[in-house]
SETOR-396715 format. One line per 8 residues: their letters; for each residue x, y, z of N, C-alpha, C. Coordinates in nm, 2 decimals. Each point is the difference from the previous one (the first is absolute). Example, Ala and Ser with C-alpha at 12.3 -4.5 7.8 and 13.67 -1.06 7.14 Angstrom:
<pts>
AS	1.32/-0.57/0.78/-0.09/0.12/0.00/0.09/0.12/0.00 ~ -0.04/0.11/-0.07/0.09/0.11/0.00/-0.08/0.11/0.08
</pts>
This chain:
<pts>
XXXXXXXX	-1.61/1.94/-0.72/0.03/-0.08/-0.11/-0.09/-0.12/0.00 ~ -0.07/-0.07/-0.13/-0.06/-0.08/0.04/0.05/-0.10/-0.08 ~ -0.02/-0.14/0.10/0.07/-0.07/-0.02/-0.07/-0.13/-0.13 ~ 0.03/-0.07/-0.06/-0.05/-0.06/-0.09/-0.06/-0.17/0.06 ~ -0.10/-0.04/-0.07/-0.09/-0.06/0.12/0.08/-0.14/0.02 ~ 0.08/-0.09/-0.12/0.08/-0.08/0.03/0.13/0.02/-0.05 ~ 0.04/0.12/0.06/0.15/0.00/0.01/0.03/-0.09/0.09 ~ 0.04/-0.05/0.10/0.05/-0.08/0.03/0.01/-0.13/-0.05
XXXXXXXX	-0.16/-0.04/-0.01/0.03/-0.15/-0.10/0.05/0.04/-0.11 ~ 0.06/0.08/-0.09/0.07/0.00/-0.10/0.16/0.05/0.03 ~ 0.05/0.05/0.09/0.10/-0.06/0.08/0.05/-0.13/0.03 ~ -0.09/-0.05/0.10/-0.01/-0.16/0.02/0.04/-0.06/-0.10 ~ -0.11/0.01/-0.10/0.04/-0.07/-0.12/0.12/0.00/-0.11 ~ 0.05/0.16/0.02/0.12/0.01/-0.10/0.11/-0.05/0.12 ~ -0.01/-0.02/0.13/0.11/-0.07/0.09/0.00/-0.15/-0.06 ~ -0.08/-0.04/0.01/-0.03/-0.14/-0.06/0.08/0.00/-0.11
XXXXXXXX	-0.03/0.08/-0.14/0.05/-0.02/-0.12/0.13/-0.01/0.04 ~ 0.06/0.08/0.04/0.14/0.07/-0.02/0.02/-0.13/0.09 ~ 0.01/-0.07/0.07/0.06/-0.13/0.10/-0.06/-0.09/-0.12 ~ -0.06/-0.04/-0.06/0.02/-0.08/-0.11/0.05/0.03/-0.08 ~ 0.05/0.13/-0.08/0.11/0.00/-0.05/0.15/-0.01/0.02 ~ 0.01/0.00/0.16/0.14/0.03/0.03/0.05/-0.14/0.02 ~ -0.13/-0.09/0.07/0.00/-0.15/0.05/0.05/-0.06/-0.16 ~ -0.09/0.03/-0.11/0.05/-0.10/-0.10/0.10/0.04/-0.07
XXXXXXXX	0.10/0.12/0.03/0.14/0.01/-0.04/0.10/-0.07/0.02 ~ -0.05/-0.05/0.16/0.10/-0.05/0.06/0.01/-0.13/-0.02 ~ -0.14/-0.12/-0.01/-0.07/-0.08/-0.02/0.07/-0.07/-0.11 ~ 0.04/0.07/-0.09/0.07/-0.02/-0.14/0.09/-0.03/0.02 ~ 0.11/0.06/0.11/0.12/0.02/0.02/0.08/-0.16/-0.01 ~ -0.09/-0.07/0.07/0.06/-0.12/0.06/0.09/0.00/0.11 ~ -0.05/0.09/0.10/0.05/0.02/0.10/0.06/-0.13/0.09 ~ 0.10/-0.04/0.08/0.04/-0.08/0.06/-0.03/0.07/0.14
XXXXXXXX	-0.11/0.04/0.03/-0.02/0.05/0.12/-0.11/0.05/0.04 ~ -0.10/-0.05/0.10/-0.14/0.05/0.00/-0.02/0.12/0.01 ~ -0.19/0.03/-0.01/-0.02/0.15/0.02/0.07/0.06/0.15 ~ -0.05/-0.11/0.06/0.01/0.02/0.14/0.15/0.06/0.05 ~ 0.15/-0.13/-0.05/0.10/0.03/0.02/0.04/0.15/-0.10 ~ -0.06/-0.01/-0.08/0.03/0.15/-0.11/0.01/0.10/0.08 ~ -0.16/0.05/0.12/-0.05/0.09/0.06/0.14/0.01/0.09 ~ 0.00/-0.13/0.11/0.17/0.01/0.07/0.09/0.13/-0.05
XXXXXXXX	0.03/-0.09/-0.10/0.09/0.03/-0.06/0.04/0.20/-0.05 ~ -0.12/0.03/-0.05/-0.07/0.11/0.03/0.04/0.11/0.09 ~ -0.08/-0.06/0.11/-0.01/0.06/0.16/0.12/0.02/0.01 ~ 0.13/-0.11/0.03/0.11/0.02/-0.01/0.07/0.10/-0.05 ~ -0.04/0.04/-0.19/0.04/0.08/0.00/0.02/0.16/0.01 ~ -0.16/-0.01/0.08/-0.02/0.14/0.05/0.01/0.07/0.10 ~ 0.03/-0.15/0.09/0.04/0.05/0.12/0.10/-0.05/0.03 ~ 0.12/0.10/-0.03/0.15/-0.03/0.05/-0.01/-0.06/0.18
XXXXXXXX	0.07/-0.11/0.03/0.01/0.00/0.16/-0.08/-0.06/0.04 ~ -0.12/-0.07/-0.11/-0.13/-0.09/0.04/0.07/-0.13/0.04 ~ -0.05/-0.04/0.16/0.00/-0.15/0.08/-0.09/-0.04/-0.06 ~ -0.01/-0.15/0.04/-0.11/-0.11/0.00/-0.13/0.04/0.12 ~ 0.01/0.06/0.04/-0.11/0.04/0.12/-0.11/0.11/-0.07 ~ 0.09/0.08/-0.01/-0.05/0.11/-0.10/-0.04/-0.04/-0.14 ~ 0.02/-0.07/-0.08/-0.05/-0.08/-0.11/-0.14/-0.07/0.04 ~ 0.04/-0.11/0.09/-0.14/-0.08/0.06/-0.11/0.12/0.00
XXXXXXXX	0.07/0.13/0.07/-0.14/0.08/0.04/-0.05/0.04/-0.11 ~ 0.09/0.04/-0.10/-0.02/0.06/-0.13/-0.11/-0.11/-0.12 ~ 0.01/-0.10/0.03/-0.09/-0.09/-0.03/-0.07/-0.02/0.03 ~ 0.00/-0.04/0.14/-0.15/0.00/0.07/0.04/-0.16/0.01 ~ 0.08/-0.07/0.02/0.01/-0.12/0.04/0.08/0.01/0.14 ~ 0.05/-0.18/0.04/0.04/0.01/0.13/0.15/-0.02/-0.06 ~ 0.09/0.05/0.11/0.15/0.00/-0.03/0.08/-0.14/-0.07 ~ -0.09/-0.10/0.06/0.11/-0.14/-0.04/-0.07/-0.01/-0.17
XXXXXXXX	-0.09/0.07/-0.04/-0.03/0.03/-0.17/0.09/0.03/-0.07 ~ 0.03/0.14/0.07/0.06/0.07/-0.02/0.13/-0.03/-0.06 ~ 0.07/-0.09/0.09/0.13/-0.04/0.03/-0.01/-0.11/-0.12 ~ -0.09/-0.10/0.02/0.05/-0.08/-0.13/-0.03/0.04/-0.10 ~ -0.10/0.07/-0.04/0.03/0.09/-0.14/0.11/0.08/-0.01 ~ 0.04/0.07/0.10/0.19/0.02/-0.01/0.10/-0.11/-0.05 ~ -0.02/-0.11/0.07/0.10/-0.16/-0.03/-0.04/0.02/-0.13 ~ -0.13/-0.02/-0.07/0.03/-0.04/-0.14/0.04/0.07/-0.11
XXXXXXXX	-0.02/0.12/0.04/0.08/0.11/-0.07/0.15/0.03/0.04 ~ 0.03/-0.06/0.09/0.18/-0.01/-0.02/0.06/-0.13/-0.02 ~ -0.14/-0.08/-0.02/0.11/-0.11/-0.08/-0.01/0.00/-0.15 ~ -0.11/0.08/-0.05/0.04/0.05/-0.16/0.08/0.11/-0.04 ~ 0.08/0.05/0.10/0.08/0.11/-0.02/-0.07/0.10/-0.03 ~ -0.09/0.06/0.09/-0.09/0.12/-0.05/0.01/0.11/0.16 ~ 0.02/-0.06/0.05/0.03/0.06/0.20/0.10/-0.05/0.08 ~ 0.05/0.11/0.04/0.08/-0.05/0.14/-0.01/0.05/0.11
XXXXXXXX	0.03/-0.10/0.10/-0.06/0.10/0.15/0.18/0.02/0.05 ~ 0.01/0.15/-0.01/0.13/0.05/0.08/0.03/0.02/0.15 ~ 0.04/0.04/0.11/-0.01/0.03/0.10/0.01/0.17/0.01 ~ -0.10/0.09/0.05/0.02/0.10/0.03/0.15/0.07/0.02 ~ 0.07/0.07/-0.08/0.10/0.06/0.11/0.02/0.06/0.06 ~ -0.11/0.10/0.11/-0.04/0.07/0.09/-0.03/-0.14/0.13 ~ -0.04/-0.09/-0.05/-0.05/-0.09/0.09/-0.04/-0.17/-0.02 ~ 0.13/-0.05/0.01/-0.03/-0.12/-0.06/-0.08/-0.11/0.05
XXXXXXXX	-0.06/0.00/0.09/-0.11/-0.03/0.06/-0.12/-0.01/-0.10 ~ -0.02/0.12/-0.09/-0.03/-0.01/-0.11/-0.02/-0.01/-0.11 ~ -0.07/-0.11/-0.08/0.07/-0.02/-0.13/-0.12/0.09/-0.13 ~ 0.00/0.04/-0.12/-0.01/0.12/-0.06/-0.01/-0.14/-0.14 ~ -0.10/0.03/-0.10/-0.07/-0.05/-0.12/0.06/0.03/-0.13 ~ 0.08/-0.02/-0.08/0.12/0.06/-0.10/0.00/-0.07/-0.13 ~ -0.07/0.10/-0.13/-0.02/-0.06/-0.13/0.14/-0.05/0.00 ~ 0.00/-0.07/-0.12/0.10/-0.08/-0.07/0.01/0.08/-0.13
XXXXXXXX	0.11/0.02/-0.10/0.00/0.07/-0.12/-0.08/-0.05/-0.05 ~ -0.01/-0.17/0.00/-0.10/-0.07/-0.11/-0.14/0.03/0.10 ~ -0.06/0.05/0.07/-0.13/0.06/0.02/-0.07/0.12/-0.02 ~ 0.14/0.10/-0.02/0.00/0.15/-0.02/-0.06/-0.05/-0.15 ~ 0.12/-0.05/-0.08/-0.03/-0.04/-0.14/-0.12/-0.01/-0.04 ~ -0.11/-0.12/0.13/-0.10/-0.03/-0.04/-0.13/0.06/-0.03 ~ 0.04/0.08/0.14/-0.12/0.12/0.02/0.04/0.13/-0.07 ~ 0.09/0.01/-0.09/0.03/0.11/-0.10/-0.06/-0.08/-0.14
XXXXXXXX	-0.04/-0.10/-0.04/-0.03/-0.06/-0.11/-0.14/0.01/-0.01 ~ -0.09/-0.08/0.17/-0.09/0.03/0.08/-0.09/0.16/-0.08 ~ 0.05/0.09/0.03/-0.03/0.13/0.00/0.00/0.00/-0.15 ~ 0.11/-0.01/-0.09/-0.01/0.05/-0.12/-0.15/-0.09/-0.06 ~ 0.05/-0.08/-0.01/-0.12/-0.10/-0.07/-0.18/0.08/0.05 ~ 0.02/0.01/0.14/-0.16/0.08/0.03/0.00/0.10/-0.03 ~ 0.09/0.11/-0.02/0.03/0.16/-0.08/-0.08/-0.07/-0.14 ~ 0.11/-0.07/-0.08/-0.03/-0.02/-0.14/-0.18/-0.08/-0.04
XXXXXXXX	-0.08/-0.05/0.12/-0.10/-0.02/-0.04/-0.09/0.09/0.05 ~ 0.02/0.13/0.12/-0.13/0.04/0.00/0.02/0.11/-0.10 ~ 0.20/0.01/-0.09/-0.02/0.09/-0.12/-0.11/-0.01/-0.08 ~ 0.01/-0.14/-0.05/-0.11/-0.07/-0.09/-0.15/0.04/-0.01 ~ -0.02/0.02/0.17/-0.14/0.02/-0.02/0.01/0.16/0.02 ~ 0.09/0.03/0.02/-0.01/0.17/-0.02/-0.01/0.07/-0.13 ~ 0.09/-0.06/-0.08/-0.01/0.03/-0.14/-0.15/-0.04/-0.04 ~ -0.06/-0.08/0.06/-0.14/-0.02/-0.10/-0.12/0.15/0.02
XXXXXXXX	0.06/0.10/0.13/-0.05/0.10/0.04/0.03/0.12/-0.09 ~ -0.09/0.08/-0.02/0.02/0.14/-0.09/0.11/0.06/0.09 ~ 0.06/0.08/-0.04/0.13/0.13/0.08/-0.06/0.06/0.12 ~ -0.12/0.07/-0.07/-0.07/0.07/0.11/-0.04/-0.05/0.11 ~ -0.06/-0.15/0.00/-0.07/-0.07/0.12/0.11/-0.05/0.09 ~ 0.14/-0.03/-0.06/0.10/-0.03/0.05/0.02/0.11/0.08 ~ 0.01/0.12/-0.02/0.04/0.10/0.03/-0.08/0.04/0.14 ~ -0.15/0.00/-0.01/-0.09/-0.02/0.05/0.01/-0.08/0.12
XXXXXXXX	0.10/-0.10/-0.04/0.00/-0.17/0.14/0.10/0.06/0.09 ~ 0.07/0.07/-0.09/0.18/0.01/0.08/-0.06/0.12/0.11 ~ -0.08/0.12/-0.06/-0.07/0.10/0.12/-0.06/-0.12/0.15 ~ -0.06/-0.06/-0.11/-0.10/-0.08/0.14/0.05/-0.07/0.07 ~ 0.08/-0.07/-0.04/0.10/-0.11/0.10/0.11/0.07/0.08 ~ 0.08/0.11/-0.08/0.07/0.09/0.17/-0.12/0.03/0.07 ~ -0.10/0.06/0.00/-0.10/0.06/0.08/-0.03/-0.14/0.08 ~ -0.02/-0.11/0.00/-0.06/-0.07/0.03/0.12/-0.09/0.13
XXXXXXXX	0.09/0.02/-0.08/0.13/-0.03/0.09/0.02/0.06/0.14 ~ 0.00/0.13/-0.05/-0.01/0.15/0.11/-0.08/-0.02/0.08 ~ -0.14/-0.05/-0.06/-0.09/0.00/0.12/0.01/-0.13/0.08 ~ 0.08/-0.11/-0.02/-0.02/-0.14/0.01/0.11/0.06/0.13 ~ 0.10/0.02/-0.02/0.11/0.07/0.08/-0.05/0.07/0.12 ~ -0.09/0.09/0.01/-0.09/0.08/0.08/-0.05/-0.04/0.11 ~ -0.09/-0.12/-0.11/-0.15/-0.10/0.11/0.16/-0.06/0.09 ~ 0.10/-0.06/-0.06/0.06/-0.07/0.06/0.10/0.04/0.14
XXXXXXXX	0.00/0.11/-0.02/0.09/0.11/0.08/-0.12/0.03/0.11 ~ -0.16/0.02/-0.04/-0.02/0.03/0.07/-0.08/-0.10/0.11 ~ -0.03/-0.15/-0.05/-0.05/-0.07/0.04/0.14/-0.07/0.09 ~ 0.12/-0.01/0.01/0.11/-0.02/0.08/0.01/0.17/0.10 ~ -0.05/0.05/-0.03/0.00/0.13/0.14/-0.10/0.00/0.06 ~ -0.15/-0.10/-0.05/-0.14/-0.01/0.05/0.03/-0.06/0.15 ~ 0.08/-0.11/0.06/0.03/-0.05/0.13/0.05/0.05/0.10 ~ 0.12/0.08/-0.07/0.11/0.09/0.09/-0.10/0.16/0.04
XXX	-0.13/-0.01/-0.13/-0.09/0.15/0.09/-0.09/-0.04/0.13 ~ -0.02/-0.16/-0.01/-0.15/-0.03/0.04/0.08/-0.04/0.18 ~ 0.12/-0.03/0.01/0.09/-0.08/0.12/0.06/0.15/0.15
</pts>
């Protein structure tokens, strides 16, 4: 199969578009909460059982970051830190309704603008994206499966 000579830069580039469209959905919003704490916020909700440790790492910052971007998101009522109850030793990262709310509003609003720019696309090309983008998924899934088994072959 041969591959097209800047497919990639036109990937790159439609990554770019599509984060400027998603960024200025939100941008509008008048959010009471940075990109940064949004992402938190996020993380949290994908990973049921996420500590502050595990967050830090998920970031890529150091844990006392971590932690006060926790503080400031539970003094706007958007997080709470519970105590594990398997182990209360450990404490466990927990939306608030008014965070769920946020990041369900979050999502609609970026649905409803990269609709916008989907609608400016013929049916067919649309049709065309939706092929390319599972495929692209699939393969993204793959490299990633297989570049996490790359250490465990080479040890």
């Amino acid at each position: 199969m041969e591959r097209a000579p800047n497919l990639a830069a036109a990937v790159e580039a439609a990554a770019e578009a599509l984060v400027g469209v998603l960024d200025a959905a939100v941008s509008r919003q008048n959010l009471t909460v940075s990109p940064t704490q949004l992402r938190v916020l996020a993380l949290v909700a994908g990973r049921p059982g996420l500590n502050v440790n595990r967050l830090a790492v998920l970031l890529d910052v150091v844990p006392s970051s971590a932690s006060r971007l926790c503080d400031r998101l539970e003094a706007t009522g958007l997080l709470r830190r519970v105590a594990d109850p398997r182990d209360r030793r450990e404490v466990r990262l927990v939306l608030t309704a008014a965070a769920e709310d946020l990041l369900r509003e979050v999502k609609e609003r970026r649905y409803r603008a990269v609709q916008v720019v989907l609608d400016r696309m013929p049916g067919r090309v649309q049709h065309e994206l939706l092929g390319a983008l599972v495929a692209f998924g699939q393969a993204a899934v793959a490299e990633a499966a297989e570049a996490a088994d790359a250490p465990a072959r080479s040890a």
